[in-house]
MITI-631814 format. One record per residue (C-alpha): x, y, z; chain; residue number from 1; residue in one letter. Coordinates in steps of 0.05 Angstrom, whole numbers, plus 5000, padded with zeros to 4 digits. Layout:
REM MITI-631814
{{X Y Z} A NUM a}
...
This chain:
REM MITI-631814
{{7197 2048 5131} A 1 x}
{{7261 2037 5100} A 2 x}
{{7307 2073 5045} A 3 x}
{{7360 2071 4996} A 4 x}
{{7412 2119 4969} A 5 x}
{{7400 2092 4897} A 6 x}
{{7388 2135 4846} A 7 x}
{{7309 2118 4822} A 8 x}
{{7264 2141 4771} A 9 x}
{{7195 2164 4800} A 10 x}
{{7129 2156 4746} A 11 x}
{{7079 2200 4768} A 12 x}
{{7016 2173 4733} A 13 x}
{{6954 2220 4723} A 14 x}
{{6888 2169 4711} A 15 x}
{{6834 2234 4696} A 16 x}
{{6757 2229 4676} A 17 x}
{{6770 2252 4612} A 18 x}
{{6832 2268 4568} A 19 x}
{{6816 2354 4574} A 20 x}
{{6819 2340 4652} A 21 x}
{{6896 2349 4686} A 22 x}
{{6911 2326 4765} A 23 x}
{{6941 2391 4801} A 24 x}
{{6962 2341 4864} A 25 x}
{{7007 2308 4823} A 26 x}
{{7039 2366 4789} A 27 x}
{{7042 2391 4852} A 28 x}
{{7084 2330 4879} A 29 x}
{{7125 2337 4806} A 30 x}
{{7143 2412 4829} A 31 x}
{{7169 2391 4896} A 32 x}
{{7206 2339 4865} A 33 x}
{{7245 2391 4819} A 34 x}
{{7262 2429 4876} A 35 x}
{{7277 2381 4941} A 36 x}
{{7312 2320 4907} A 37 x}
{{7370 2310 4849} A 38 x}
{{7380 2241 4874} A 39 x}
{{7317 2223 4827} A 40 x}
{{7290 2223 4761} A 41 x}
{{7216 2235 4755} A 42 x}
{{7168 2231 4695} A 43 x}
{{7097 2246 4698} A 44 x}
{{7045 2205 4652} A 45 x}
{{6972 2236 4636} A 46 x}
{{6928 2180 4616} A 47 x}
{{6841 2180 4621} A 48 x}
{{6795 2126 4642} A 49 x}
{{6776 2118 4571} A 50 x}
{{6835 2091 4547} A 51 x}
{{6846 2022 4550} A 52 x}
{{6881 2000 4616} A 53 x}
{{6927 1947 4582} A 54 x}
{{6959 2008 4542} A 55 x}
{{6974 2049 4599} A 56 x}
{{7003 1972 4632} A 57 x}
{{7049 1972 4571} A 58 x}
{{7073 2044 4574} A 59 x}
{{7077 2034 4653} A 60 x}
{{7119 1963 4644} A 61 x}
{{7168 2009 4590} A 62 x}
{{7179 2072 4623} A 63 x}
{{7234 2037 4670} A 64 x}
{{7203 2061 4735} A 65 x}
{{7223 2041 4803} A 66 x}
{{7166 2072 4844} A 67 x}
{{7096 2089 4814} A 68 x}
{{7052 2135 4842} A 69 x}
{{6976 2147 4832} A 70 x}
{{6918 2191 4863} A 71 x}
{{6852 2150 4872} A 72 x}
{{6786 2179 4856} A 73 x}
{{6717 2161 4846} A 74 x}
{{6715 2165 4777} A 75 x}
{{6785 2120 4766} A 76 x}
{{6782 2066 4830} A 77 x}
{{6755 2011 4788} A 78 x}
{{6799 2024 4732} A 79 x}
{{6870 2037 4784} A 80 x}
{{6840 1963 4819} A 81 x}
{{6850 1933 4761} A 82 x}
{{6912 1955 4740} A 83 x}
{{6952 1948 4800} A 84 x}
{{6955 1881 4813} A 85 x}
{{6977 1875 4740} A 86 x}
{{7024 1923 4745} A 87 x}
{{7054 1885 4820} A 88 x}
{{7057 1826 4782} A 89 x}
{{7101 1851 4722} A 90 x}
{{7149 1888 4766} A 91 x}
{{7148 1855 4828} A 92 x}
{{7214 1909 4855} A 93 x}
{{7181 1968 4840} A 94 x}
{{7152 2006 4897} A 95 x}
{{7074 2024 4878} A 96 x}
{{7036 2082 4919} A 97 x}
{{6972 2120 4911} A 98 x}
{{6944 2178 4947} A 99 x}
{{6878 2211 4945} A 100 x}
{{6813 2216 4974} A 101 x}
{{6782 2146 4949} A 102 x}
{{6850 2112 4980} A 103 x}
{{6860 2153 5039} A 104 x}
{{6789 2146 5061} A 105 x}
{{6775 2074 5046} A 106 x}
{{6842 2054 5071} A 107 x}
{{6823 1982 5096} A 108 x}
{{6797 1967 5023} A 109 x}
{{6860 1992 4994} A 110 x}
{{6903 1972 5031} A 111 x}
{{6881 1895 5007} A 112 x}
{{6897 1913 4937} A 113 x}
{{6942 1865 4901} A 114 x}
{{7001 1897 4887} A 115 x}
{{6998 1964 4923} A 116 x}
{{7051 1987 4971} A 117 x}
{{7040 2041 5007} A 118 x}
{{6984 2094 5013} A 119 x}
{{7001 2164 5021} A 120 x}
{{6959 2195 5071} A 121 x}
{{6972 2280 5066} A 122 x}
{{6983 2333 5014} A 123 x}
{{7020 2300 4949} A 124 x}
{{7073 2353 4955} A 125 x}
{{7098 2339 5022} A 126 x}
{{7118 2271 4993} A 127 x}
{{7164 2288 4949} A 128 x}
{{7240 2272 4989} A 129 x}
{{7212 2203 5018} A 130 x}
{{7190 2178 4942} A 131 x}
{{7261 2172 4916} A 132 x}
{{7292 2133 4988} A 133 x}
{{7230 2089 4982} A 134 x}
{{7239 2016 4990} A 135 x}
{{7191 1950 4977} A 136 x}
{{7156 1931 5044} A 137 x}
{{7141 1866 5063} A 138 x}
{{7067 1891 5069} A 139 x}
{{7024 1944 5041} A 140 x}
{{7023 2005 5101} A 141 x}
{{7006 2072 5107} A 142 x}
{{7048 2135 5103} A 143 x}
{{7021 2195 5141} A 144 x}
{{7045 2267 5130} A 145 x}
{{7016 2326 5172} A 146 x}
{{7006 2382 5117} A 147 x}
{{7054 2437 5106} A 148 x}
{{7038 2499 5104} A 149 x}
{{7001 2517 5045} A 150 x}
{{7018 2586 5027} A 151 x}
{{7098 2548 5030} A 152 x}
{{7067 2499 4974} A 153 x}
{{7107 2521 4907} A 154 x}
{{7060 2539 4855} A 155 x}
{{7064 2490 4800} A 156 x}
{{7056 2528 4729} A 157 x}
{{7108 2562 4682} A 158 x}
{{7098 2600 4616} A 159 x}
{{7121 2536 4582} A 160 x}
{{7081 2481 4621} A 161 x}
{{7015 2534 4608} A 162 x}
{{7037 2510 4530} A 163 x}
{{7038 2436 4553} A 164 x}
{{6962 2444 4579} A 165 x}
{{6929 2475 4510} A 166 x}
{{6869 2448 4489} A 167 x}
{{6859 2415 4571} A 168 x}
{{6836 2446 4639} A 169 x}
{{6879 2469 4687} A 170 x}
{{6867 2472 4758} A 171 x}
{{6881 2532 4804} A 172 x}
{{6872 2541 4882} A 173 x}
{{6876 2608 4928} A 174 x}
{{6843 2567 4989} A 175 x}
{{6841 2498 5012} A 176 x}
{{6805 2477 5058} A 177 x}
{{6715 2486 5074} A 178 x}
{{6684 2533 5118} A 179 x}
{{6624 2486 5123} A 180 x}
{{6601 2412 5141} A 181 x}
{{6561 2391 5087} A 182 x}
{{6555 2320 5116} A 183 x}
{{6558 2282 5050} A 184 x}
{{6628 2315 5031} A 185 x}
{{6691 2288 5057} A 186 x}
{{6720 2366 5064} A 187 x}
{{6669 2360 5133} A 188 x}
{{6723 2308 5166} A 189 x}
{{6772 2354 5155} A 190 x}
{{6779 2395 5217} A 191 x}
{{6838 2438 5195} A 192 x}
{{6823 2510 5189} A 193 x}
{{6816 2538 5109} A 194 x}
{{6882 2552 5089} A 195 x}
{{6898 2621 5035} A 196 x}
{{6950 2636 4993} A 197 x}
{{6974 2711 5000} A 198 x}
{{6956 2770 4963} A 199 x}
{{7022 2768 4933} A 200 x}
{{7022 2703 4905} A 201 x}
{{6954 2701 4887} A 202 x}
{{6960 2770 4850} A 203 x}
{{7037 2731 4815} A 204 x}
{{7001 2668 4806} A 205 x}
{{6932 2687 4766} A 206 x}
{{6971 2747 4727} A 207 x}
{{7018 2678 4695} A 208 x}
{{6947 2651 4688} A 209 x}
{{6908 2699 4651} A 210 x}
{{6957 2683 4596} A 211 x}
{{6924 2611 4590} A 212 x}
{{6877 2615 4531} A 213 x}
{{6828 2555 4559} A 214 x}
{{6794 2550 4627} A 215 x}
{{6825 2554 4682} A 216 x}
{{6788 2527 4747} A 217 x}
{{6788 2544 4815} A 218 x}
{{6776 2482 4855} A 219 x}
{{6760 2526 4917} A 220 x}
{{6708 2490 4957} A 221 x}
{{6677 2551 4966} A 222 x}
{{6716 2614 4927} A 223 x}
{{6683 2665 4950} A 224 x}
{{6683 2641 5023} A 225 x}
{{6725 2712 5044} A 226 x}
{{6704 2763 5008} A 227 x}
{{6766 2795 5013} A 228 x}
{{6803 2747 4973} A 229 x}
{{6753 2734 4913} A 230 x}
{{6742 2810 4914} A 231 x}
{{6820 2815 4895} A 232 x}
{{6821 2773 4851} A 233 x}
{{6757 2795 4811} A 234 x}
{{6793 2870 4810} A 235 x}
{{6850 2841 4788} A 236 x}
{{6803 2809 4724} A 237 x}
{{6777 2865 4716} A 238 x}
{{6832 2918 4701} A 239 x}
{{6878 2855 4673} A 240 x}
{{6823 2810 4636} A 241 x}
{{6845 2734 4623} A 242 x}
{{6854 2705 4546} A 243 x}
{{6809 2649 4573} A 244 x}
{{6759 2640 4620} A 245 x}
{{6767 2630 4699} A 246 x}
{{6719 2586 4727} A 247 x}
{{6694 2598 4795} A 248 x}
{{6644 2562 4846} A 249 x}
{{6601 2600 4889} A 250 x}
{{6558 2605 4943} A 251 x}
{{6496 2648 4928} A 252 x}
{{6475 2671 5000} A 253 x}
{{6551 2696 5018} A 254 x}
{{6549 2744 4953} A 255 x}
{{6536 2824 4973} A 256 x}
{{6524 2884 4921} A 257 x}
{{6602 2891 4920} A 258 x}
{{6605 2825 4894} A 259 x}
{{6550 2840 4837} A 260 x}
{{6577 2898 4817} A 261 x}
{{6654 2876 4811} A 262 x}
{{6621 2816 4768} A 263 x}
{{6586 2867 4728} A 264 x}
{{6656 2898 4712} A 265 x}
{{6687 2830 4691} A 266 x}
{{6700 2822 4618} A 267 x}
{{6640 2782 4587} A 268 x}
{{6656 2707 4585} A 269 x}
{{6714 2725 4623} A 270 x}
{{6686 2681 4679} A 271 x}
{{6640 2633 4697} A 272 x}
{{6605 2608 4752} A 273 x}
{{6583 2533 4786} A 274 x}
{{6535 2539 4838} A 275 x}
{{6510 2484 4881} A 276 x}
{{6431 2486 4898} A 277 x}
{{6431 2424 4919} A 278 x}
{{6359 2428 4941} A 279 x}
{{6306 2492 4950} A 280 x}
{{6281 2448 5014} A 281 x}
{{6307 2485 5075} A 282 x}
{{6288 2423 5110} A 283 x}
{{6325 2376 5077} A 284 x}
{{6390 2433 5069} A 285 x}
{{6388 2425 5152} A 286 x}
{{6386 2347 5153} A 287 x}
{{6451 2354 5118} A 288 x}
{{6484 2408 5150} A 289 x}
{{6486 2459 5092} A 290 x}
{{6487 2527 5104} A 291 x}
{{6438 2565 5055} A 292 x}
{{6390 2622 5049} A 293 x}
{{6339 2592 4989} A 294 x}
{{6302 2650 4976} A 295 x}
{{6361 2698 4980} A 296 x}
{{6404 2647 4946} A 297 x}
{{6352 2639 4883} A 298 x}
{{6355 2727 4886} A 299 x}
{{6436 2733 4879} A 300 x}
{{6434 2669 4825} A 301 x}
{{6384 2711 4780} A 302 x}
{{6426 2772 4795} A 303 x}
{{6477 2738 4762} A 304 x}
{{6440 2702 4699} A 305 x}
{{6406 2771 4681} A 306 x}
{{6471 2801 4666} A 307 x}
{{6477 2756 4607} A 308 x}
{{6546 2768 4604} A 309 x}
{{6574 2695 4646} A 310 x}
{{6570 2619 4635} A 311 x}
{{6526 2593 4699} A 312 x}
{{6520 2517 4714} A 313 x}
{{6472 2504 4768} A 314 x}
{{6476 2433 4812} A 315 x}
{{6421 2395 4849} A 316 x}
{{6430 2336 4896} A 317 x}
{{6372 2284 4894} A 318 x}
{{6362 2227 4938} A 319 x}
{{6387 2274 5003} A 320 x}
{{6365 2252 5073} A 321 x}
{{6282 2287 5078} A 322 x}
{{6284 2292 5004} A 323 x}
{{6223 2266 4963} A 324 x}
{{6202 2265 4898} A 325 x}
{{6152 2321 4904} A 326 x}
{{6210 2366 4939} A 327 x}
{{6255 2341 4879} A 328 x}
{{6204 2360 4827} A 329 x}
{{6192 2423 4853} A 330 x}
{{6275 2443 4860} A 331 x}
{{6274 2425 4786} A 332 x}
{{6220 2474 4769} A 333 x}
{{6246 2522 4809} A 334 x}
{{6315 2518 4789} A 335 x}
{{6299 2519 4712} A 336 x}
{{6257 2574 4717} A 337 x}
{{6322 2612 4731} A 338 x}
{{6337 2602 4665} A 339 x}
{{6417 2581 4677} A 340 x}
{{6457 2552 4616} A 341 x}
{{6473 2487 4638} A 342 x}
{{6432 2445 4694} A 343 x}
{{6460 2380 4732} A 344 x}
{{6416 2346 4762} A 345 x}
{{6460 2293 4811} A 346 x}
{{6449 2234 4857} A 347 x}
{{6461 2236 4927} A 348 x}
{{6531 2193 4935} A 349 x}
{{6539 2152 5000} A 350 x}
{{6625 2167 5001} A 351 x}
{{6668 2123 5042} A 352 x}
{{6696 2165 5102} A 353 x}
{{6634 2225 5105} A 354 x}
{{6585 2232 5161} A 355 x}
{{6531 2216 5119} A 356 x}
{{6571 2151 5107} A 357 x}
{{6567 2130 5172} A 358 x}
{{6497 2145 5185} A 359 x}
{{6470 2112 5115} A 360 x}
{{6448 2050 5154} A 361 x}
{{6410 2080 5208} A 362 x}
{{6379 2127 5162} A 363 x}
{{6343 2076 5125} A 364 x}
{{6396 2092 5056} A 365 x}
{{6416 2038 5007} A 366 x}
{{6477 2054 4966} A 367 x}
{{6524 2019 4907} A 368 x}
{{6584 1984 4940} A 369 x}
{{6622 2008 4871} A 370 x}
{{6644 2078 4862} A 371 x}
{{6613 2132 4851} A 372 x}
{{6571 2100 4909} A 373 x}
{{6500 2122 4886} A 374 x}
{{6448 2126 4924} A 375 x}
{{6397 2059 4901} A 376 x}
{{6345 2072 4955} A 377 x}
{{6317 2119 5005} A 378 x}
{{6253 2110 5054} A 379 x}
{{6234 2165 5008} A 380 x}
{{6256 2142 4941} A 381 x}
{{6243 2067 4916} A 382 x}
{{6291 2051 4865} A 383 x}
{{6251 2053 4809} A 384 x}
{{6224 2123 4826} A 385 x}
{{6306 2141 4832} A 386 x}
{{6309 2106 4771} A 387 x}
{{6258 2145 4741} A 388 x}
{{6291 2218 4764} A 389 x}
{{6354 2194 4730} A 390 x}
{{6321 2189 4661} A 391 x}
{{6292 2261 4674} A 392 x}
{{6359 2286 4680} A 393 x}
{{6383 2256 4612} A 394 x}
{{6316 2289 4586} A 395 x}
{{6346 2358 4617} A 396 x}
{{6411 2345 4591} A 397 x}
{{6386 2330 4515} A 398 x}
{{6329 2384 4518} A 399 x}
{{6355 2434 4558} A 400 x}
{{6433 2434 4563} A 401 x}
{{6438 2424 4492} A 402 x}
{{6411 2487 4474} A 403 x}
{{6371 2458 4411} A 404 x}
{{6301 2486 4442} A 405 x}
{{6326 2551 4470} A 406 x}
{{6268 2590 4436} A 407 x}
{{6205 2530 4442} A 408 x}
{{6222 2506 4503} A 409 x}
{{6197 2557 4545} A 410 x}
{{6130 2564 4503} A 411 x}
{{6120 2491 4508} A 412 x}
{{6138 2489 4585} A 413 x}
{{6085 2545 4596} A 414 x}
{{6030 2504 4553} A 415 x}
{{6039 2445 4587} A 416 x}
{{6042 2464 4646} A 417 x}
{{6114 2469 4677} A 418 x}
{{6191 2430 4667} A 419 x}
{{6172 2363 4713} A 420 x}
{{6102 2354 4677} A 421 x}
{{6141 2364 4610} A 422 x}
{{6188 2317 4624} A 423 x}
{{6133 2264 4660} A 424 x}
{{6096 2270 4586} A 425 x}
{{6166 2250 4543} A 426 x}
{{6177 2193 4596} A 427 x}
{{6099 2168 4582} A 428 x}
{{6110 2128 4513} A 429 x}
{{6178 2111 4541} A 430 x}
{{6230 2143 4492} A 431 x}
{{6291 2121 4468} A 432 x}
{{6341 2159 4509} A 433 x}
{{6404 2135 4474} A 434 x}
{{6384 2190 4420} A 435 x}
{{6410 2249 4412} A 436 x}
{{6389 2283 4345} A 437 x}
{{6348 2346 4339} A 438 x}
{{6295 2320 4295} A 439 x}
{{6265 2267 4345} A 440 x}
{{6266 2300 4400} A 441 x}
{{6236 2356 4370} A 442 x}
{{6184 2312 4339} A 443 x}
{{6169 2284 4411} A 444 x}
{{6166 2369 4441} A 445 x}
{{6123 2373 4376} A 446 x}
{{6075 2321 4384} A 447 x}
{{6064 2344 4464} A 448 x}
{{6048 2411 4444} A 449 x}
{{6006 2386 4399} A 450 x}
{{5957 2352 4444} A 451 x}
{{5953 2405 4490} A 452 x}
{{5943 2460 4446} A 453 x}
{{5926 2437 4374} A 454 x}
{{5942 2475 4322} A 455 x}
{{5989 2520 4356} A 456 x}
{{6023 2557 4297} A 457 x}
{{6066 2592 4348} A 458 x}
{{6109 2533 4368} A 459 x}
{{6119 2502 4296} A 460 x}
{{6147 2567 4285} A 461 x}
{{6189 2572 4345} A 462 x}
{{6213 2500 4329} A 463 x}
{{6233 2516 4256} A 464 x}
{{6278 2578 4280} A 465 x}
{{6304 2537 4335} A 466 x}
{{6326 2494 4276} A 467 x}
{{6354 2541 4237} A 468 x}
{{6408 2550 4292} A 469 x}
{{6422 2466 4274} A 470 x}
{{6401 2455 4205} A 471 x}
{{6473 2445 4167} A 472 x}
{{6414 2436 4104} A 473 x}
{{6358 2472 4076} A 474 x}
{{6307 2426 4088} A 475 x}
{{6269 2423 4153} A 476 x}
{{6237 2370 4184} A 477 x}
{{6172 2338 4158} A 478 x}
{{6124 2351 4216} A 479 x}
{{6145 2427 4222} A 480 x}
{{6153 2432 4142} A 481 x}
{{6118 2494 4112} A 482 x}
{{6049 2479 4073} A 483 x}
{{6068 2514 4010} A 484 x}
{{6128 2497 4000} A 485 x}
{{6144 2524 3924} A 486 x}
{{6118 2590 3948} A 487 x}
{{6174 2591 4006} A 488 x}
{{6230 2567 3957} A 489 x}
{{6207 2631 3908} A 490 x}
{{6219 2674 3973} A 491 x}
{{6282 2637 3988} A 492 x}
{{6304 2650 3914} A 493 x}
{{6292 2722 3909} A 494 x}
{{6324 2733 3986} A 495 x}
{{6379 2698 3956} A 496 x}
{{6395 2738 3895} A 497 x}
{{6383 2801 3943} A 498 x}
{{6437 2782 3993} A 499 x}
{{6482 2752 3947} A 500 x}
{{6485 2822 3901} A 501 x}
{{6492 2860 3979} A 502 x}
{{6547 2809 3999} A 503 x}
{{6589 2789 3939} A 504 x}
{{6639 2743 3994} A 505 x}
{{6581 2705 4003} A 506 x}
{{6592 2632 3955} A 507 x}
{{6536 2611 3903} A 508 x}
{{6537 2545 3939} A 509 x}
{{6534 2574 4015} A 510 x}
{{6472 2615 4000} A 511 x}
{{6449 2547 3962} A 512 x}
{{6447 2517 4028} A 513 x}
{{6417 2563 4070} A 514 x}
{{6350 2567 4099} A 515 x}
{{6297 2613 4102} A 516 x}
{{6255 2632 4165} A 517 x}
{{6181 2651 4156} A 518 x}
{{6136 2660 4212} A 519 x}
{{6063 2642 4202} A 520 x}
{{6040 2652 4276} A 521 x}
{{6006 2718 4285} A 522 x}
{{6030 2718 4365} A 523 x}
{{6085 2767 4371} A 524 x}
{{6131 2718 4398} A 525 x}
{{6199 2749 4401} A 526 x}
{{6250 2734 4367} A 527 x}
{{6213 2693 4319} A 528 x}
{{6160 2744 4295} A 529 x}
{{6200 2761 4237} A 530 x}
{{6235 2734 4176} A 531 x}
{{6312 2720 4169} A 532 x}
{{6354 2682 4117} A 533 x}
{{6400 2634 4155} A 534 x}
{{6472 2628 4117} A 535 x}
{{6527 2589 4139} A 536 x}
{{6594 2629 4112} A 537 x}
{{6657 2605 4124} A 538 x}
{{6642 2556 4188} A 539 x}
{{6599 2620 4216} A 540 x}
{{6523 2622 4227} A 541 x}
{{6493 2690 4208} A 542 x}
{{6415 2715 4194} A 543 x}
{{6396 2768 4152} A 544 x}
{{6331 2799 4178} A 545 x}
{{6287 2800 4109} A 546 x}
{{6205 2813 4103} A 547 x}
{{6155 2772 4096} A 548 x}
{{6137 2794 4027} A 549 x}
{{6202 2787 4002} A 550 x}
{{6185 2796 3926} A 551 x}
{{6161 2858 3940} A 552 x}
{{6207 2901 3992} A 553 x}
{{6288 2887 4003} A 554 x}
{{6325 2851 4050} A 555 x}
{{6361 2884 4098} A 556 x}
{{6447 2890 4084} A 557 x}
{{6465 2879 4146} A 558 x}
{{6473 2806 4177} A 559 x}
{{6472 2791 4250} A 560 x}
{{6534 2745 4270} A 561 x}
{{6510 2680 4309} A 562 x}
């Protein structure tokens, strides 16, 4: 490795999944660079995979950089392979490095890249003196750094770079490092113990935080892996709470009734959680070395969800090493009927450098060669039925995630006879999953219901207040469209007038466009056993509770904010 004592101007480029993601290694390495080095300029470039790569060559070829750095992930290895050799040819002097997991664990692949000099191998920070002395070799190498000590690591936000990030995510870590050996992650090759900041500069650090008005996430493998360290910094929420929201993920069997009830005192939406299921098959949790309790885990998650007061995103991992599709069916089942607000159904990924990695081939496991390195095969899975599993997960993520059917889904689940067979049924006449609109995939939940249960007055008229909650019109759709129509308009009209003379800031034309609510079932389904007028004011959805007979009793005065 060679040097020289010419001044050189470092670009730090930041290649993220999205354009609301930001790259803490890098700022990291930017902060270091502030401090250790005035021998060097350094400018840091945020760009997203879903920007065209010839813009970012143009701003890279401009920027007058001597060395370029990168971090290599899954989600932007294609895209840096691409650039690179580009960006060698352009500026054939300039020094070009990348860091990272995909890099640093795929080295021989890398290191063949056109273009690329040197891989740094070690924590991005701990680079910062060598980049500016950094000379072309005559071949691509690899630098190796043994990590410093990571409560030493300066922490990388100011009041005025927190300004810099609104509108993005920010990233945030107390720990680094993993207490387990889950042998499809790469933190199980890592045999360094978990590394914490201290109480002092956690307690400095999230306080500067807290003033963030966005999410800020803790990329903690597993946050609340000491309980002494998430419990501070849950107290700390609690008696200071954050403009935004602090995003945490957990492991369910570690959590103890301290833990619940310093949750229960968090400001609500103060927090949310990610938790990793993975799979409610012990068997196949052992084949892959993950430490879980199922049945206690699936008690603390529900713990959590009934306080209806947090965000909770729940994960599952199919195509693991036992895993079938019965045992994935039934983890679906069992993982909706927690009810969470957002569900991810994954795909096992075969990554470069894990143990799983290495034992793919033995264990009968056919993966992509191309990142994210899915899993295409099992001696469990064909591809088609892997195939099939991944269009049930877009059916969760339209149905489910999207919150349109919040108030029929359930209904419909129970009449037809659980979430997998509901989802089997929509995949039957092969639907067109590239659509995304309430109105046919409501027509689809519709016609299911339907042929189970005929007639079922109960779900058209959980359907029609789950599209209140959508409608930007009046109108509802045709196939859950009241019978008598011209007497619901009357009751529309006089509900109207009613509210209108009760709310004078309510517009002529917003009450014009609402939509009125009548349920014909004579289930008491709750909440849509009563009557409401719908009214969009102002950008704001709110529902004033009315009767039935609205032409002969009043409407209530008082709306409920949506």
């Amino acid at each position: 490795m060679t040097y020289t004592d010419e001044m050189s101007k470092i670009i730090l480029t930041s290649i993220n999944a999205r354009y609301s993601h930001t790259n803490l290694a890098l700022l990291y390495l930017e902060t270091a660079m502030s401090l250790k080095t005035d021998d060097c300029i350094c400018q840091t470039i945020e760009w997203d995979i879903n920007r065209p790569a010839h813009e970012l060559l143009e701003k890279l070829a401009e920027s007058g950089g001597s060395c370029f750095v990168f971090s290599a992930y899954i989600w932007n290895s294609v895209y840096l392979k691409t650039l690179l050799p580009d960006l060698g040819r352009l500026l054939p002097d300039a020094v070009i490095c990348t860091g990272g997991p995909e890099a640093v664990h795929n080295k021989p692949d890398w290191l063949k890249v056109s273009g690329l000099d040197f891989i740094l191998d070690g924590n991005a920070e701990d680079f910062a003196a060598e980049l500016c002395r950094l000379q072309k070799p005559a071949e691509a190498s690899v630098i190796r750094k043994q990590p410093s000590c990571f409560s030493s690591t300066v922490f990388p936000y100011t009041e005025d770079s927190l300004r810099q990030f609104k509108g993005r995510i920010i990233y945030y870590e107390a720990s680094r490092g993993c207490m387990f050996n889950c042998s499809y992650c790469l933190s199980s090759v890592d045999n360094s113990p978990v590394e914490y900041r201290t109480a002092e500069q956690i307690i400095s650090e999230i306080s500067l935080l807290s003033r963030f008005r966005g999410t800020v996430k803790f990329v903690d493998r597993t946050f609340n892996a000491r309980p002494a360290v998430s419990r501070l910094i849950w107290r700390h929420m609690a008696s200071n709470p954050p403009a935004g929201c602090f995003h945490f993920e957990l492991h369910p069997s570690l959590l103890q009734d301290e833990d619940f009830r310093l949750i229960e005192s968090l400001k609500a939406s103060s927090a949310q959680f990610e938790i990793g299921i993975q799979s409610t098959n012990e068997n196949v949790l052992r084949k892959v070395n993950r430490t879980d309790k199922p049945v206690e885990s699936f008690k603390n998650i529900a713990r959590i969800i009934e306080m209806k007061k947090f965000h909770v995103h729940l994960d599952q991992i199919i195509g693991l090493p036992g895993d079938c599709p019965a045992a994935a069916a039934e983890s679906i089942d069992r993982i909706l009927s927690l009810r969470p607000d957002v569900f991810q159904p994954g795909f096992l990924k075969i990554i470069p450098g894990t143990p799983l990695a290495a034992e793919a081939l033995s264990l009968g496991i056919i993966s992509s060669t191309a990142p994210p390195y899915e899993v295409l095969q099992t001696p469990s899975y064909s591809f088609l039925q892997l195939s099939r599993f991944k269009r049930i997960a877009r059916l969760i993520n339209l149905l489910y995630n999207s919150g349109f059917y919040q108030h029929s889904l359930p209904v419909i689940i129970n009449k037809t006879g659980g979430w997998y067979r509901l989802f089997s049924k929509l995949l039957e006449p092969e639907p067109s999953l590239s659509r995304t609109g309430w109105e046919y995939w409501g027509q689809m939940l519709f016609e299911i219901a339907e042929a189970t249960q005929p007639g079922a007055s109960v779900i058209k008229d959980l359907l029609r207040f789950d599209w209140c909650f959508y409608a930007k019109a009046q109108r509802y759709p045709a196939y859950i469209d009241y019978e008598n129509t011209d007497e619901i308009y009357r009751k529309k009209t006089v509900a109207c007038r009613k509210i209108g003379s009760l709310h004078p800031e309510i517009r002529k034309s917003e009450l014009k466009r609402s939509i009125i609510f009548i349920p014909e079932s004579e289930e008491p389904v709750n909440p849509a056993d009563r009557a409401y007028l719908f009214v969009r004011t102002a950008g704001k959805l709110q529902k004033f509770p009315i009767e039935k007979n609205i032409r002969h009793s009043y409407c209530d005065s008082s709306p409920q904010q949506l």
